[in-house]
C-alpha positions as CSV (number, residue, x, y, z in Angstrom):
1,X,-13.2,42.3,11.6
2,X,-12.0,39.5,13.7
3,X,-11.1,40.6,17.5
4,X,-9.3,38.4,20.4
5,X,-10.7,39.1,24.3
6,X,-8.4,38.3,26.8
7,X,-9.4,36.9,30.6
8,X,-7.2,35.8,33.4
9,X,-7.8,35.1,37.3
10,X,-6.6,33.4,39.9
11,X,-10.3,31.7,40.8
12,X,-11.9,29.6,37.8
13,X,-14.8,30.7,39.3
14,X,-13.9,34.1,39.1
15,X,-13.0,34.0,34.8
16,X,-16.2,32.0,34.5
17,X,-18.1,34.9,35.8
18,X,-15.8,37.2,33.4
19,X,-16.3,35.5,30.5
20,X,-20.4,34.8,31.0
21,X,-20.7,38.2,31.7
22,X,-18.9,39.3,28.2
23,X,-20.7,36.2,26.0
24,X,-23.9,38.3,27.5
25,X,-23.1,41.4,25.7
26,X,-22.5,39.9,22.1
27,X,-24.7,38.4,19.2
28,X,-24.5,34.7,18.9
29,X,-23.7,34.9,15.7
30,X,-20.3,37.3,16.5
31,X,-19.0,34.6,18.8
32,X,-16.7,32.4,17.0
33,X,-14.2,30.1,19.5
34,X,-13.0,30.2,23.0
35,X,-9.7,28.5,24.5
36,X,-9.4,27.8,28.1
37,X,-5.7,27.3,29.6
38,X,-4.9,26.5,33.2
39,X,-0.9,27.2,34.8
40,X,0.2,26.5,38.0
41,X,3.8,27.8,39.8
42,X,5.0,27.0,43.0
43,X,6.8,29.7,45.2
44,X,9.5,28.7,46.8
45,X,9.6,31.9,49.2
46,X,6.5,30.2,51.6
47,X,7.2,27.7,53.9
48,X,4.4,25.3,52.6
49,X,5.6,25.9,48.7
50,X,1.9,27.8,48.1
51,X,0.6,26.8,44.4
52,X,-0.2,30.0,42.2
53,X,-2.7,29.3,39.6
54,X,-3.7,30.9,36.7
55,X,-7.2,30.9,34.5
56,X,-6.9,32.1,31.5
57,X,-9.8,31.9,28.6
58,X,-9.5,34.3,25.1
59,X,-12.4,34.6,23.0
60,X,-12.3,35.0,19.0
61,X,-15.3,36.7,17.9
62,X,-16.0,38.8,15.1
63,X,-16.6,43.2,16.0
C-alpha cells in the first residue's frame, strides 16, 4: 500500500531533522520519492514587513 508523510516548519533546518529522523525508521526499499517546496508571505501587520516561511517536504513510500 502506497502512503504520503507530510512535514512542515518554519526552520529548513528544523524539517531536515524531521524528515532524517523518519527516513531512519523505514526500509530502503519502502522509500519511494520525496518533494521539497519552500513559500514565503509577508505580513503586513509589522513595521519591518517580517517574511514568514514555510518548509514543507512529503514523502511517498510504500507501508
Amino acid at each position: 500500500m502506497l502512503q504520503i508523510k507530510l512535514f512542515e516548519a518554519q526552520h529548513e533546518l528544523d524539517l531536515e531533522e524531521e524528515v532524517n529522523n523518519f527516513l531512519s525508521h523505514l526500509h530502503e526499499s519502502q522509500f519511494i520519492d520525496i518533494k521539497y517546496q519552500v513559500s514565503v508571505a509577508i505580513d503586513e501587520d509589522t513595521d519591518d514587513f517580517e517574511s514568514l516561511y514555510s518548509f514543507s517536504a512529503m514523502i511517498l513510500y510504500r507501508a
